[in-house]
C-alpha positions as CSV (number, residue, x, y, z in Angstrom):
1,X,3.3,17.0,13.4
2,X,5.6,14.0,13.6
3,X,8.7,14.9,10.9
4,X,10.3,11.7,9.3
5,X,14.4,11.6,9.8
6,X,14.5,7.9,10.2
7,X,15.0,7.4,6.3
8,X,18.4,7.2,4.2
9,X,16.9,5.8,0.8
10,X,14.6,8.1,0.4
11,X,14.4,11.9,0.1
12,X,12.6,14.8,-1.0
13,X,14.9,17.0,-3.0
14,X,12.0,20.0,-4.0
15,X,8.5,20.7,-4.3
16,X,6.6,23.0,-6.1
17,X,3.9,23.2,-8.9
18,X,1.5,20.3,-7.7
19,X,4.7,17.9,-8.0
20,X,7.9,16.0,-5.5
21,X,10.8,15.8,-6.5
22,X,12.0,12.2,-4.6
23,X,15.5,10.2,-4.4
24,X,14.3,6.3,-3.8
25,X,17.4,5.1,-3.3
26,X,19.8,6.0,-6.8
27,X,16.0,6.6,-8.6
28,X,14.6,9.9,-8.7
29,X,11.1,10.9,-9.6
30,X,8.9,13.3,-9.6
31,X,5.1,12.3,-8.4
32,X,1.9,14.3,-7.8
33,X,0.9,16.0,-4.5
34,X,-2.1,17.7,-4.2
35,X,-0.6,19.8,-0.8
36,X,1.9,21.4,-2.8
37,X,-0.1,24.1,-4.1
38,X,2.8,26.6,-4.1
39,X,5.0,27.5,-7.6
40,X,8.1,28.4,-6.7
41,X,11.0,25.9,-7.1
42,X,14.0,26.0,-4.3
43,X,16.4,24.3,-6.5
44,X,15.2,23.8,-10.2
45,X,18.3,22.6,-11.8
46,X,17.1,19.4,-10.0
47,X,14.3,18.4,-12.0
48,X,15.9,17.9,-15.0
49,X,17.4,14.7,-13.0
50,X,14.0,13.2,-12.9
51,X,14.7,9.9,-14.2
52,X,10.8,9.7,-14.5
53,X,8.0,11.8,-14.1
54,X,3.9,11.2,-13.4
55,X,1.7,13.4,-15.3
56,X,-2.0,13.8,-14.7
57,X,-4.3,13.9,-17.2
58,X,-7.1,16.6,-17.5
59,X,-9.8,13.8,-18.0
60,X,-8.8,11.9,-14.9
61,X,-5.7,9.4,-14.3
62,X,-2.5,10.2,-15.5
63,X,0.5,7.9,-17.2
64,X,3.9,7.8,-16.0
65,X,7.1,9.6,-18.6
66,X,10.1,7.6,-18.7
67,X,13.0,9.8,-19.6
68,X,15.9,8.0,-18.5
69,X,16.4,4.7,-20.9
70,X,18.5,2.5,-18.3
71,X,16.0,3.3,-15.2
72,X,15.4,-0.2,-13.7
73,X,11.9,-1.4,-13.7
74,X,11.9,-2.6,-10.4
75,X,14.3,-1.5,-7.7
76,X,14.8,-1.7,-3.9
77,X,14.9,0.8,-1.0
78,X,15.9,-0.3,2.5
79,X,14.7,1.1,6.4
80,X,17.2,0.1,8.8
81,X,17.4,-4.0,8.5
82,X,14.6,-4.2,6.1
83,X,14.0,-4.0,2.0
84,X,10.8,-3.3,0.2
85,X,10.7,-3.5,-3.5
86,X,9.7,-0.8,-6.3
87,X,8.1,-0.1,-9.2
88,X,6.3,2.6,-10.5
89,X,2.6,1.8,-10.5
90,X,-0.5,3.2,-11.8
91,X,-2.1,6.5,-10.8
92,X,1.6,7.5,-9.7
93,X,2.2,5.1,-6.6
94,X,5.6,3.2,-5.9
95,X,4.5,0.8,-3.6
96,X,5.7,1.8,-0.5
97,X,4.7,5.3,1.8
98,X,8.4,5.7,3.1
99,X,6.4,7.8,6.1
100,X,5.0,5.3,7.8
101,X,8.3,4.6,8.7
102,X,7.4,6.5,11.9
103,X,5.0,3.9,12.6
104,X,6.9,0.7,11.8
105,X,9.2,2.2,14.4
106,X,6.3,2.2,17.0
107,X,5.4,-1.1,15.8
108,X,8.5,-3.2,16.4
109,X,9.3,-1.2,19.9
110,X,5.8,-2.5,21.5
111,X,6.4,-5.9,20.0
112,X,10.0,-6.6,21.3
113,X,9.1,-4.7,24.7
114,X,6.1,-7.5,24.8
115,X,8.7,-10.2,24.0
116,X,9.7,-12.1,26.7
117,X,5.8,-12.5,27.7
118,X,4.0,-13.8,25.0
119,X,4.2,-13.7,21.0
120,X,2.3,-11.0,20.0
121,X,-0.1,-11.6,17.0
122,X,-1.1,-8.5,14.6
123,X,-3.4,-8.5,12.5
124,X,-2.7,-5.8,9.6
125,X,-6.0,-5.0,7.2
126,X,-5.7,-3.1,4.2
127,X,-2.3,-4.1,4.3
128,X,-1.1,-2.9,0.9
129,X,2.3,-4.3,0.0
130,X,2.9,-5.0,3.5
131,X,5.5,-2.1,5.0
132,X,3.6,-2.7,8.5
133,X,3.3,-6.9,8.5
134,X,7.3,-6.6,7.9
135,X,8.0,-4.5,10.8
136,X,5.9,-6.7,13.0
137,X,7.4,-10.0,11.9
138,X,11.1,-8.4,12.1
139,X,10.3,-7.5,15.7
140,X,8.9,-11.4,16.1
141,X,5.2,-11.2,15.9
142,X,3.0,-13.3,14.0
143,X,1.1,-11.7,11.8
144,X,-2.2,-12.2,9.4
145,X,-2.3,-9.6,6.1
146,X,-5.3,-8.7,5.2
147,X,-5.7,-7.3,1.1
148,X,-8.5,-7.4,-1.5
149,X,-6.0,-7.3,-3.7
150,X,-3.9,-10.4,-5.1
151,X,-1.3,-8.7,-6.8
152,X,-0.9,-6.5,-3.6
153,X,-0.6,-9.6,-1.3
154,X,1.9,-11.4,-3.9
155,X,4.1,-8.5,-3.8
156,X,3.9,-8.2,-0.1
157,X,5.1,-11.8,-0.2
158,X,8.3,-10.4,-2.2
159,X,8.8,-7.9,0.5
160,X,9.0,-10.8,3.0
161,X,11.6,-12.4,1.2
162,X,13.7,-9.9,0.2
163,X,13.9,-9.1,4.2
164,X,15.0,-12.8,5.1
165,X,11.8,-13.1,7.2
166,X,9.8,-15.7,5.0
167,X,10.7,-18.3,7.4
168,X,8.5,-16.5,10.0
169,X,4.6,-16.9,11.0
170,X,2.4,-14.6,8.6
171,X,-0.7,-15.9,7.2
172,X,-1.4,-13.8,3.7
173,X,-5.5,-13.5,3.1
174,X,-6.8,-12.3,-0.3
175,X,-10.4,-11.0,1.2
176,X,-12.8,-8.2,1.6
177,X,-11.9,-6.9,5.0
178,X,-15.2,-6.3,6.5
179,X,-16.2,-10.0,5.5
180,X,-12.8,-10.9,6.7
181,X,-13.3,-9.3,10.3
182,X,-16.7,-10.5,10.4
183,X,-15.5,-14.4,10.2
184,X,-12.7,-14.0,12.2
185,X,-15.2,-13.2,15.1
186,X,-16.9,-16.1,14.8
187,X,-14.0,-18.3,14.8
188,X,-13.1,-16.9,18.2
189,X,-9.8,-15.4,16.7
190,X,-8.0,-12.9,18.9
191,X,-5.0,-10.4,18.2
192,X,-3.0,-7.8,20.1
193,X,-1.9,-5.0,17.8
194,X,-4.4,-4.5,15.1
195,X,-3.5,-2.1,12.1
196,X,-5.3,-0.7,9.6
197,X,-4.7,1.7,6.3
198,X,-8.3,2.6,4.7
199,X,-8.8,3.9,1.2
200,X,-11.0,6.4,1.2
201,X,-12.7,4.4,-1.6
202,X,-12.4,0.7,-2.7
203,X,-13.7,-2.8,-3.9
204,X,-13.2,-6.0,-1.8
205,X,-12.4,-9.2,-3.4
206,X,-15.7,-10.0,-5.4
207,X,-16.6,-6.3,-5.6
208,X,-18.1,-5.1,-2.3
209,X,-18.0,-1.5,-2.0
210,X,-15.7,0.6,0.7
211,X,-16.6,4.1,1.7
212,X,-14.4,5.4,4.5
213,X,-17.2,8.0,5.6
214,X,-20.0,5.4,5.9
215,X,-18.0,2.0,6.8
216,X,-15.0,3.1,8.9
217,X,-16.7,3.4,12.2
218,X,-18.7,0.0,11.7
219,X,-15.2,-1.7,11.0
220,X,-13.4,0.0,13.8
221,X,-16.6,-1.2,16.1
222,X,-16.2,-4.9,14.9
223,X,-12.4,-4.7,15.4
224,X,-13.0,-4.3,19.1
225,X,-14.2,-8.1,19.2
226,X,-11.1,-9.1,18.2
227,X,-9.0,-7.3,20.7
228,X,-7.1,-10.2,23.0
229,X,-7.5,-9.5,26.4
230,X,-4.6,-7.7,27.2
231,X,-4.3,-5.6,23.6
232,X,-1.3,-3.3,22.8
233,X,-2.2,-1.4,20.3
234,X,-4.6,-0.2,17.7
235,X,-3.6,2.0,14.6
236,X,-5.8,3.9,12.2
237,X,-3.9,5.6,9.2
238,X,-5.3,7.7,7.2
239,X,-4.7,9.4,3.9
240,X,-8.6,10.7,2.8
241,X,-8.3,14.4,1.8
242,X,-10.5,16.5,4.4
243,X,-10.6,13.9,7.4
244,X,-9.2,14.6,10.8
245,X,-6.8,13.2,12.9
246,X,-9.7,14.0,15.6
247,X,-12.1,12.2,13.8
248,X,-10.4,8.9,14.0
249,X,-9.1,9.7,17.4
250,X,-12.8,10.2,18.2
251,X,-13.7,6.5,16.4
252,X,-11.2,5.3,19.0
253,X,-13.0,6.6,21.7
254,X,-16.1,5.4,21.4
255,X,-14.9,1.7,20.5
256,X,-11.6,0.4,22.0
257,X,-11.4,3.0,24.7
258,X,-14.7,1.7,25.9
259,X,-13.8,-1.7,26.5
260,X,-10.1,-1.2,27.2
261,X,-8.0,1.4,29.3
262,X,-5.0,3.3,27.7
263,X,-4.3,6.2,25.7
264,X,-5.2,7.8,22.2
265,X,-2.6,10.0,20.3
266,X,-3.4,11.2,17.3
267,X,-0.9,13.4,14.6
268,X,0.0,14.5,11.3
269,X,3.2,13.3,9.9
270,X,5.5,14.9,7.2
271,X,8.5,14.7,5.7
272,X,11.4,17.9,5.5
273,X,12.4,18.6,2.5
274,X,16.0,18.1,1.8
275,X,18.3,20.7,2.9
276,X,15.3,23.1,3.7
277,X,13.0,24.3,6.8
278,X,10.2,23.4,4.3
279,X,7.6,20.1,5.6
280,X,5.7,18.1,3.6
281,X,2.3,16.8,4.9
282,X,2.0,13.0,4.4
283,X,-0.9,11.9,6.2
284,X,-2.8,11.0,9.6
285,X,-3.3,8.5,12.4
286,X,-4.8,7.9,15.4
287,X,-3.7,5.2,17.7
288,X,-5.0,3.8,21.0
289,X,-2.2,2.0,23.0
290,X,-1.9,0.1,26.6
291,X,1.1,2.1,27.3
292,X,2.0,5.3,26.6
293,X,4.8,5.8,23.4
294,X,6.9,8.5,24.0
295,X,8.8,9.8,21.0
């Protein structure tokens, strides 16, 4: 597993009962996990600090508790030069997975290390509020965001700006990413890096349906034509309760790794909980890359 230590607005300060107890810079809440299946709390003084709390509901969904008056409704965190902005969000999300940190990290190193070549173009699908298309355009890529999602990509926008990088090259595309892909391969469209987060389950922009057991391999396989010549990297993350890191490192395989030669890691990541030997599971990824990243 690859532990997080890269972050100093965010923490994990206990877990126990189904539920996180989190810093985000001066706000702290407590969220759902379904991996924390264990009841004891390490320090539970602490959750009375909760300046708000996610609840789930027995009938599905779940509403958000706000117990402290004066908590902002919007706030920012910042990873090393970069800010992303917050708000709590339905079915307990923030906006921003402060774990893929680990791979923003990966991200700018290939970029800058490509630098003095060529400029490297990414193309990032799925791309949420846009923690990844940041990362690459601080490191001087040019990037295309790919989201079915309006409201996602405006916000991603906001993350742009509140970094000082809306002056650089990123193309923001409200689309269904299959339908996406498939035109960008017949405009002849080539990219380096390409990254990708998929949802387990989703609707594209006029309501086409995602399922990452059926469609993931098919959009992995058309991805390949869209691989520049000399690609750097491609990056599957995953968050689908019940897939394998060795399933997506398999996908990789039989697609990029048959066209291109280069290597295929493939990990866990977590984060520690504060002041504690205890880990928090946060995910998966595979990634095939040109050259070999050595943490």
């Amino acid at each position: 597993m690859r532990i997080i230590n890269n972050l100093d607005d965010y923490e994990i300060l206990d877990m126990a009962n189904g539920q996180k107890l989190e810093r985000w810079n001066e706000v702290i809440l407590s969220r759902p996990d379904p991996q924390i299946i264990w009841g004891v709390k390490s320090r539970p003084s602490l959750w009375d600090s909760a300046d708000a709390m996610y609840k789930r509901s027995h009938t599905g969904g779940g509403e958000w508790y706000i117990y402290n008056k004066d908590m902002p409704t919007s706030w920012c965190v910042s990873w090393e030069d970069l800010t992303f902005n917050l708000k709590l969000m339905g079915f307990k999300h923030t906006g921003l997975f402060p774990e893929q940190s680990y791979n923003w990290n990966i991200i700018r190193k290939k970029i800058i290390a490509e630098g003095d070549i060529r400029e490297v173009k990414v193309l990032n699908l799925f791309a949420y509020t846009g923690g990844a298309s940041v990362a690459a355009l601080s490191a001087g890529a040019s990037v295309v965001h790919v989201d079915s999602s309006r409201g996602i990509v405006d916000w991603a926008k906001e993350n742009v700006r509140s970094s000082n990088l809306d002056d650089r090259p990123i193309r923001y595309i409200v689309d269904d990413v299959v339908k996406f892909v498939e035109r960008e391969i017949r405009r002849g469209n080539k990219y380096d890096i390409i990254i990708m987060d998929p949802p387990s389950f989703g609707r594209g922009s006029n309501k086409e349906i995602w399922n990452i057991e059926t469609d993931l391999f098919n959009l992995v396989k058309l991805c390949t034509e869209l691989l520049s010549d000399d690609p750097i990297m491609f990056l599957i993350n995953s968050y689908t309760t019940g897939l394998s890191m060795n399933v997506l490192s398999n996908i990789l395989k039989l697609t990029v790794s048959k066209k291109y030669d280069g290597f295929i890691d493939c990990d866990e990541v977590g984060i520690k909980m504060k002041d504690s030997n205890l880990v928090l599971p946060c995910g998966i990824f595979a990634r095939w890359e040109r050259d070999k990243y050595e943490d």
